[in-house]
DOMIZA-393111 format. One record per residue: x, z, y of N, C-alpha, C, O in turn; chain; residue in three letters. Coordinates in Angstrom, 2 decimals. Layout:
ATOM      n.px      n.pz      n.py     ca.px     ca.pz     ca.py      c.px      c.pz      c.py      o.px      o.pz      o.py   chain   resn
ATOM         X         Z         Y         X         Z         Y         X         Z         Y         X         Z         Y       A    ALA
...
% end
This chain:
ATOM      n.px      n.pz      n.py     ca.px     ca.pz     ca.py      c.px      c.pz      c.py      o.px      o.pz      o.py   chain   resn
ATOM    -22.64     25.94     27.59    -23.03     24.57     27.30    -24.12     24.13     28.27    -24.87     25.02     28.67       A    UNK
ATOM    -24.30     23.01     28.65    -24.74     21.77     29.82    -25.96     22.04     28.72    -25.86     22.15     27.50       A    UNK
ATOM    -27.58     22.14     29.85    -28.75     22.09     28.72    -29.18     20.28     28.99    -30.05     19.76     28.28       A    UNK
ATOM    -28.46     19.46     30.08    -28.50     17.90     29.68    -27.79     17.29     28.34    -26.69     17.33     27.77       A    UNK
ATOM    -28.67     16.89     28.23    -27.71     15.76     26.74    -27.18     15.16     26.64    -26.55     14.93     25.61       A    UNK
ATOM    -27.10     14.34     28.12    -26.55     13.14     28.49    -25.18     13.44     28.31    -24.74     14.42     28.90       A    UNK
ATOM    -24.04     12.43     27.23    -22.50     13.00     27.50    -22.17     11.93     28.46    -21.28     11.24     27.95       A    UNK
ATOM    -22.44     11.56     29.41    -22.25     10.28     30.82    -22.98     11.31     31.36    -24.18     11.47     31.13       A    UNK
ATOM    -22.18     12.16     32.24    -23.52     12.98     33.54    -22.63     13.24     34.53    -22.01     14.28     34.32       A    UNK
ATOM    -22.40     12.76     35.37    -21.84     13.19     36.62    -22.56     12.57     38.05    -23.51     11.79     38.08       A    UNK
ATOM    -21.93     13.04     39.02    -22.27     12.39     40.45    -21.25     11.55     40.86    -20.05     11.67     41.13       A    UNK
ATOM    -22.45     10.25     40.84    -21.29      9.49     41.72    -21.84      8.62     42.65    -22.99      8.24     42.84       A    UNK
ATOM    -20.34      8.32     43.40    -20.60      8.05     44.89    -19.82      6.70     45.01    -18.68      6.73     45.49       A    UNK
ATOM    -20.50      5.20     44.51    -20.11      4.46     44.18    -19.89      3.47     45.35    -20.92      3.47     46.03       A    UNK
ATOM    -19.08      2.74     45.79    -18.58      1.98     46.93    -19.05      0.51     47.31    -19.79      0.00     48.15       A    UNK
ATOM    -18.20      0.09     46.22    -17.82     -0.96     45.46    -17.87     -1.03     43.84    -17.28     -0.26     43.08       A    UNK
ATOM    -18.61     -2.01     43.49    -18.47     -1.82     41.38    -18.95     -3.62     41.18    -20.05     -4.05     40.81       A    UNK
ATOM    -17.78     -4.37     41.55    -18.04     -6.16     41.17    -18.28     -5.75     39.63    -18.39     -6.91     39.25       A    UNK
ATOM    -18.39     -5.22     38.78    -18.72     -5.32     37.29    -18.32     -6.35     36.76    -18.91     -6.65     35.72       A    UNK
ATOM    -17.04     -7.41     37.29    -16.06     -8.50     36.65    -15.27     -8.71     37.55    -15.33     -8.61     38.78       A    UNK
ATOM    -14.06     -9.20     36.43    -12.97     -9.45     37.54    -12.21    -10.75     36.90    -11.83    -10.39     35.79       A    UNK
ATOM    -11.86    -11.96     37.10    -11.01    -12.85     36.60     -9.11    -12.39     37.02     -8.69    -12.25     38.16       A    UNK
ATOM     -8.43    -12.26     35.96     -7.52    -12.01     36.11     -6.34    -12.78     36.19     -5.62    -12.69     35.19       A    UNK
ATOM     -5.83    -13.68     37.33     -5.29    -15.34     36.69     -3.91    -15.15     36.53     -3.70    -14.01     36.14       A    UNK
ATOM     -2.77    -15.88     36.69     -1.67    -15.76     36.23     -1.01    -15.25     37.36     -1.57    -15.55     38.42       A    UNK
ATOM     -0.02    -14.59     37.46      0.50    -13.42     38.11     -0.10    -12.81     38.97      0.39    -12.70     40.09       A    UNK
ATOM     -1.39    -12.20     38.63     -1.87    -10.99     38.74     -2.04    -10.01     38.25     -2.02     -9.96     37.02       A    UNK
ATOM     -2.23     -9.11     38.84     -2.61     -7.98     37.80     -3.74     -6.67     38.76     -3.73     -6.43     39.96       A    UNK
ATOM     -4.30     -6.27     38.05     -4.94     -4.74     38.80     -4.14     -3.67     39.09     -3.08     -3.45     38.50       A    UNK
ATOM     -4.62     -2.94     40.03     -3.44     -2.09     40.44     -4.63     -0.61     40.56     -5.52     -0.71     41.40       A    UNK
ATOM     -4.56      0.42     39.86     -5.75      1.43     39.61     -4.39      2.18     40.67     -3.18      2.02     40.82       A    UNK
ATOM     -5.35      2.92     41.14     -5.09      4.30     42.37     -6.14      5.38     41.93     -7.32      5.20     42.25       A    UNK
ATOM     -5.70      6.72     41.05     -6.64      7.47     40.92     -5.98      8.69     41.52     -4.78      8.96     41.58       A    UNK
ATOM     -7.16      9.43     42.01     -7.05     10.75     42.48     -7.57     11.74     41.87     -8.69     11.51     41.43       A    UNK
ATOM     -6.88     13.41     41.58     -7.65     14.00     41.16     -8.03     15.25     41.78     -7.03     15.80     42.23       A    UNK
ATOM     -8.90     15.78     41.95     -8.96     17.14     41.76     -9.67     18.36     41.07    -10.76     18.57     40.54       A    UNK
ATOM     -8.56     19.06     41.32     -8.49     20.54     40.32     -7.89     20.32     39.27     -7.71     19.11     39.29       A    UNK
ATOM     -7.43     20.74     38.28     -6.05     21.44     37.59     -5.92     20.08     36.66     -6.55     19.10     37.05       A    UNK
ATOM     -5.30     20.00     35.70     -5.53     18.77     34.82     -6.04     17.39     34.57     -6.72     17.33     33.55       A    UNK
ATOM     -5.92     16.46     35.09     -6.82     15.03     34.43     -6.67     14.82     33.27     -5.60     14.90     32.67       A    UNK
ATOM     -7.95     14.45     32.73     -8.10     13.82     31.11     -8.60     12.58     31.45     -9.74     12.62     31.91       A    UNK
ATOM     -8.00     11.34     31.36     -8.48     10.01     31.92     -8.51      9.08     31.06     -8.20      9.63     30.01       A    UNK
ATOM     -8.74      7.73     30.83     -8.27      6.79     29.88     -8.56      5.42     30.29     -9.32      5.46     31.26       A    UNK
ATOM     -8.31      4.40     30.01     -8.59      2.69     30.03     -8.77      2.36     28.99     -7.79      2.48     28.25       A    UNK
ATOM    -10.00      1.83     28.40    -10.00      1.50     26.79    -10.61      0.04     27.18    -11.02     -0.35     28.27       A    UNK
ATOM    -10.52     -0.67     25.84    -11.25     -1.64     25.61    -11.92     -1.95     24.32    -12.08     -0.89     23.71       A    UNK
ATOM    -12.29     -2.79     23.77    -12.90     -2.83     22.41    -11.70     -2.47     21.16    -11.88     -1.88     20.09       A    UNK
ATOM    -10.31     -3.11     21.79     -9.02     -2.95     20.56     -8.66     -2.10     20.46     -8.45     -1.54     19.39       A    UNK
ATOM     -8.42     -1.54     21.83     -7.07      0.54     22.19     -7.67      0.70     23.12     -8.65      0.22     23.68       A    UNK
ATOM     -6.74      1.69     23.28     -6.50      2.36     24.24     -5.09      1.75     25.43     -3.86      1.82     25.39       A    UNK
ATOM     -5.66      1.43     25.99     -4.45      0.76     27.65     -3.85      1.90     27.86     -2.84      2.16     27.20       A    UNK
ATOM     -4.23      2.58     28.57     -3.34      4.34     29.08     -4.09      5.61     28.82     -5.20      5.65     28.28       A    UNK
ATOM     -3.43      6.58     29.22     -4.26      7.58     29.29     -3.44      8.32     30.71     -2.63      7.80     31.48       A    UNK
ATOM     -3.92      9.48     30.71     -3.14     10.32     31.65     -1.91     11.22     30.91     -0.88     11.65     31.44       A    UNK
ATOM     -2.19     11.30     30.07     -0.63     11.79     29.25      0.47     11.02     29.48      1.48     11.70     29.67       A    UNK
ATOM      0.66      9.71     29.54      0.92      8.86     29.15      2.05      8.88     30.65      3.15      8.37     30.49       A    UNK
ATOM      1.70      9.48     32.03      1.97      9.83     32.80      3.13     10.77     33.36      3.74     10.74     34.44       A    UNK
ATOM      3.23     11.66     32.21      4.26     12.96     32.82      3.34     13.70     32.77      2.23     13.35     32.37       A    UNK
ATOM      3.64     14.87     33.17      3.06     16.24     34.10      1.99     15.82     34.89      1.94     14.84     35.64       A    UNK
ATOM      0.79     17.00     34.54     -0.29     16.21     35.44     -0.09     16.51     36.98      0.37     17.58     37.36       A    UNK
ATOM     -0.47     15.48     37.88     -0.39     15.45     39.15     -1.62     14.68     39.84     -2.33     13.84     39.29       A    UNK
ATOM     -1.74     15.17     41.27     -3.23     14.51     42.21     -3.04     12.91     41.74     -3.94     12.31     41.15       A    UNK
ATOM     -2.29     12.57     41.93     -2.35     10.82     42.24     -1.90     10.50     41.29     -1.07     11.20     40.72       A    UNK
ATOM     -2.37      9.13     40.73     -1.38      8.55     40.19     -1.84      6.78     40.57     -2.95      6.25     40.58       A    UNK
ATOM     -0.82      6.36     40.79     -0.55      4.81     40.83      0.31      3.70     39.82      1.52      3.52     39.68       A    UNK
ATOM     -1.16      2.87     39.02     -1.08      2.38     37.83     -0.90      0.60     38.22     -1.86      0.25     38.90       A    UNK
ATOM      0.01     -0.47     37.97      0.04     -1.14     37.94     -0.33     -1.81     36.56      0.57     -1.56     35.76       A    UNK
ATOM     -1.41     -2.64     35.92     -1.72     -2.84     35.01     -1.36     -4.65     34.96     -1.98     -5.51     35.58       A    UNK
ATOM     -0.78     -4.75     34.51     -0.21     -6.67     34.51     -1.57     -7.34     33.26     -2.20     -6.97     32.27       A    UNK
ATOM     -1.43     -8.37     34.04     -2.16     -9.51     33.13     -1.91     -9.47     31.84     -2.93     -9.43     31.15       A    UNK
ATOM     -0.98     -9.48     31.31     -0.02    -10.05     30.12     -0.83     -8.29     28.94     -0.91     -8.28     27.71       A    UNK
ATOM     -1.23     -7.22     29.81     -1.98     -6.11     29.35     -3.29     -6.08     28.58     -3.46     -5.41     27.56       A    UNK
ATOM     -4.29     -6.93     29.21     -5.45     -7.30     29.31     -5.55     -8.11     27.19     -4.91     -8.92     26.52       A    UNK
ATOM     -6.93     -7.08     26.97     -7.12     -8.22     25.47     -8.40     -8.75     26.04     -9.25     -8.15     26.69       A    UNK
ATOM     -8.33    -10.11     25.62     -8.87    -11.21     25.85    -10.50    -11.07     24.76    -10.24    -11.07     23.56       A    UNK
ATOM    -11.46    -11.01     24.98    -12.30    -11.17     24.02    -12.60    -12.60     23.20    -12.24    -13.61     23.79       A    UNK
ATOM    -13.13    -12.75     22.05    -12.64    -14.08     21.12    -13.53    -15.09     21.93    -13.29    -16.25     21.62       A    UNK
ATOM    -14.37    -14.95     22.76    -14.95    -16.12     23.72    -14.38    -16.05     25.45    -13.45    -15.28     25.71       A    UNK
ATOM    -14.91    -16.78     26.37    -14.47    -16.58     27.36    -15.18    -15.82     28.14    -15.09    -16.02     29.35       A    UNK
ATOM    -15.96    -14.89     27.70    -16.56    -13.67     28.74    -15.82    -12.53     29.05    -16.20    -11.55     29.68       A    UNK
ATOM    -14.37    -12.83     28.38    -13.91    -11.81     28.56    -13.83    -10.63     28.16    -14.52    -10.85     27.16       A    UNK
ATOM    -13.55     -9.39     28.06    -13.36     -8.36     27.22    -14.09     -7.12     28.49    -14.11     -7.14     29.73       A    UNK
ATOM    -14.66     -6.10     27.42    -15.01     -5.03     28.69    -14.54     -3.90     28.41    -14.46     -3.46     27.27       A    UNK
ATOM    -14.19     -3.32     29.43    -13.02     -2.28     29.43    -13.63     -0.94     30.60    -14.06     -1.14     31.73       A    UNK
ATOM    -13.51      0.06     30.07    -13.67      1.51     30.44    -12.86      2.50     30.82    -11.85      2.90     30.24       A    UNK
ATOM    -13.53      3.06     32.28    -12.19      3.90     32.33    -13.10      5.16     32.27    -14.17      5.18     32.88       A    UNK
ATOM    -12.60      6.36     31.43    -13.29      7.47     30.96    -12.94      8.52     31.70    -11.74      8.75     31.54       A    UNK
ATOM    -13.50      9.32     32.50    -13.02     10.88     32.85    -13.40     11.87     31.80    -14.00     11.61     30.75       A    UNK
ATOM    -13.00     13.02     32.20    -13.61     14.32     31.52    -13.65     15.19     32.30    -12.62     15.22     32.97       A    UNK
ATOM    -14.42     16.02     32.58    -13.94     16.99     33.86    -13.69     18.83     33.37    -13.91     19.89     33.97       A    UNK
ATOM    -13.24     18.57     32.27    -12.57     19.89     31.31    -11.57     20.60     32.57    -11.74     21.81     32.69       A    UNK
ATOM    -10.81     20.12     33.29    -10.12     21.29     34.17    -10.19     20.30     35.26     -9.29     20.57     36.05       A    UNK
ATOM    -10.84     19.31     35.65    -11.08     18.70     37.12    -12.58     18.58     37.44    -13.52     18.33     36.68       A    UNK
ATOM    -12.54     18.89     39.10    -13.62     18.63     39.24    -14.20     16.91     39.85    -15.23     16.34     39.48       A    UNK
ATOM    -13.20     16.42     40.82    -13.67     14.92     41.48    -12.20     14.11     40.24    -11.35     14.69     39.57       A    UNK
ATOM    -12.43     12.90     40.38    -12.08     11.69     40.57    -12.36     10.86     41.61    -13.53     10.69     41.93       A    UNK
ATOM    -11.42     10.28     42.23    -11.45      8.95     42.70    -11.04      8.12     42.16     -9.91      8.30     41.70       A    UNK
ATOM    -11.85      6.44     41.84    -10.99      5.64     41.50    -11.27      4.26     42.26    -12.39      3.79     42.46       A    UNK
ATOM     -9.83      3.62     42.71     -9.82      2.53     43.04     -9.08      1.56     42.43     -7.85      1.57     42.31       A    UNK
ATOM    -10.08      0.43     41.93     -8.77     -0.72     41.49     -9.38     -1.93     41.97    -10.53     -2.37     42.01       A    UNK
ATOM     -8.12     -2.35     42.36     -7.45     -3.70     43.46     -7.25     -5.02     42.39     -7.31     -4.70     41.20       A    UNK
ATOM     -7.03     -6.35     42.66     -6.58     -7.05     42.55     -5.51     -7.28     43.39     -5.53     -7.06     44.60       A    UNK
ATOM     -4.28     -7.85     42.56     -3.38     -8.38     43.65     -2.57     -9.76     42.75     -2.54    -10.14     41.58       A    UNK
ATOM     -2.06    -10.13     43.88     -0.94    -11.05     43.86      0.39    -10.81     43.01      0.15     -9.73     42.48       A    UNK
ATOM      1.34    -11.12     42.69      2.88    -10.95     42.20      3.66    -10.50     43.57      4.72     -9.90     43.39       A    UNK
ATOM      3.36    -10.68     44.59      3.68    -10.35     45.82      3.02     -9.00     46.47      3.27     -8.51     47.57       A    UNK
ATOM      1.81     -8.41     45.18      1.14     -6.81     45.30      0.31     -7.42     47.20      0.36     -6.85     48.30       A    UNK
ATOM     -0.27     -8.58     46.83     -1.13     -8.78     48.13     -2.85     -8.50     47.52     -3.06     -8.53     46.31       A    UNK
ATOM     -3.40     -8.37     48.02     -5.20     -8.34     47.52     -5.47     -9.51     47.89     -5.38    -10.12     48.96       A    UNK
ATOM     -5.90     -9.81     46.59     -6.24    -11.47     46.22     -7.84    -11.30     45.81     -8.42    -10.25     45.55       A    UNK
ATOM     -8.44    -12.81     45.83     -9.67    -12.98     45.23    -10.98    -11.86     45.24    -11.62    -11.68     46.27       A    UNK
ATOM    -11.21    -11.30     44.26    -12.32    -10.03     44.73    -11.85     -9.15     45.58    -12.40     -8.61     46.54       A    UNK
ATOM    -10.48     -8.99     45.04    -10.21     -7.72     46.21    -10.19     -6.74     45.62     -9.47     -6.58     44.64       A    UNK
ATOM    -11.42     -5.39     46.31    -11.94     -4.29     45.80    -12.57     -4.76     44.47    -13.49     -5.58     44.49       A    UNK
ATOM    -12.08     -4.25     43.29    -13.32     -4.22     41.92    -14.06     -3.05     41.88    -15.29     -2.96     41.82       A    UNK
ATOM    -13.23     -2.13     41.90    -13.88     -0.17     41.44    -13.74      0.58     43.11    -12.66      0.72     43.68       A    UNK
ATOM    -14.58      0.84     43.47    -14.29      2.08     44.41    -15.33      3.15     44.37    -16.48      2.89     44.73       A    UNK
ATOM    -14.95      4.52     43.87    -15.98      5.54     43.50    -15.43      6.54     43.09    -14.44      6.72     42.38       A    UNK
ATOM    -16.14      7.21     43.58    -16.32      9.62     43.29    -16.72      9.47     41.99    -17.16      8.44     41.47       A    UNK
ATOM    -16.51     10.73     41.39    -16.95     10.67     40.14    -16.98     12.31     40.17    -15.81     12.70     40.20       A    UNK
ATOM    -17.78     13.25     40.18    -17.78     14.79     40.59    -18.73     15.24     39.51    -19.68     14.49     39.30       A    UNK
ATOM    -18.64     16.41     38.72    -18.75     17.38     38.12    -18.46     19.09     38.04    -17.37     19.16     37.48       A    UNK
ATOM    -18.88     20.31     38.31    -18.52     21.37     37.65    -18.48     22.08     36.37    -18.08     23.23     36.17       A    UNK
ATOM    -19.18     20.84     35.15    -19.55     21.09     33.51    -18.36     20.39     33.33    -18.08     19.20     33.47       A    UNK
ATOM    -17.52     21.64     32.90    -16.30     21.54     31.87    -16.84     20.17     30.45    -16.18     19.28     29.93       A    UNK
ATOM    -18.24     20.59     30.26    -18.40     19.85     29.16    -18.50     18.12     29.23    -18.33     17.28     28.34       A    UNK
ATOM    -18.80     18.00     30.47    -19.23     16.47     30.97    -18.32     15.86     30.75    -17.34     16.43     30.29       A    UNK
ATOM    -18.31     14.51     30.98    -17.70     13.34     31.21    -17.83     12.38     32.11    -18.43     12.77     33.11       A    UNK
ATOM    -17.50     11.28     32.16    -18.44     10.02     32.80    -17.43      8.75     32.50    -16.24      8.86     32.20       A    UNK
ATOM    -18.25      7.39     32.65    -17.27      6.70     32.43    -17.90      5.00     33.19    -19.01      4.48     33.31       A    UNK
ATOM    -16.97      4.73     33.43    -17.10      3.50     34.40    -16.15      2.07     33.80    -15.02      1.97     33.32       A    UNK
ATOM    -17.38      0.96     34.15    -16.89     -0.16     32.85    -16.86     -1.54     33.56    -17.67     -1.62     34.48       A    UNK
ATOM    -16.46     -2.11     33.44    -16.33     -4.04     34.05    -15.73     -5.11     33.01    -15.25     -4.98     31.89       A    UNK
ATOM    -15.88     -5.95     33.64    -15.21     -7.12     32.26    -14.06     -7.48     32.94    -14.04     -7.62     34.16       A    UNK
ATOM    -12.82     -7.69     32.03    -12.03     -8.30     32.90    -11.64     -9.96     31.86    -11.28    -10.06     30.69       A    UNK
ATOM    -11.78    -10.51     32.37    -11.29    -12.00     32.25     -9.69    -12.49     32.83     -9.16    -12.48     33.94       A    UNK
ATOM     -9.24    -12.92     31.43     -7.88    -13.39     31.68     -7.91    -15.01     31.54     -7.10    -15.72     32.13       A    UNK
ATOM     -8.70    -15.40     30.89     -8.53    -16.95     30.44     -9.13    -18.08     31.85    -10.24    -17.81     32.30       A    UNK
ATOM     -8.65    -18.85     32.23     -8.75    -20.06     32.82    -10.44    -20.71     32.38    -10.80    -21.81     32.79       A    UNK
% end
């Protein structure tokens, strides 16, 4: 056992982090995660569910490429939008990468662009970490 307390403890090597994103009509985010070492335990939550996980995937593998559509996104009951988390664990991995894009219906990079770009590294099986933004769907 980790003698930090902190269950958020990792290193990271952050790029890019707009901490909001407006999501307008045929768009959507497009997450690109990488892993390494044996297993990912990953997730997308928001205040309602759970969006994905890495199970959710198949068989675990280095990459995976997530198209997340608008029509996905819960809306929070005002217009600030809803905030949403994407969680690691580093139980049998040691890095993450994660990148997520905005794009077009045409998968072009629109508007912000880059939202997430960042390492996320650990060797405590016990750790975690987790990385958060708002996303806005409403006009």
């Amino acid at each position: 056992m980790s003698n930090n307390p902190a269950a958020d403890d990792c290193t990271r090597t952050v790029r890019v982090n707009r901490g909001q994103v407006r999501v307008g009509p045929n768009q959507h985010l497009h997450y690109f995660i990488r892993v390494e070492g044996a297993t990912p335990v990953f997730s997308l939550t928001c205040t309602h569910k759970v969006h994905f996980e890495a199970s959710d995937f198949g068989p675990p593998r280095q990459n995976y490429d997530i198209v997340w559509n608008r029509s996905d996104a819960d809306e929070g009951p005002g217009d600030d939008g809803d905030t949403y988390g994407f969680s690691m664990a580093f139980i049998a991995a040691l890095k993450y990468t994660l990148l997520v894009e905005l794009h077009d219906a045409e998968h072009n990079q629109v508007g912000a662009g880059v939202i997430v770009d960042a390492d996320y590294e650990s060797e405590d099986p016990q750790r975690s970490c987790n990385q958060a933004w708002v996303v806005r769907t409403k006009p």
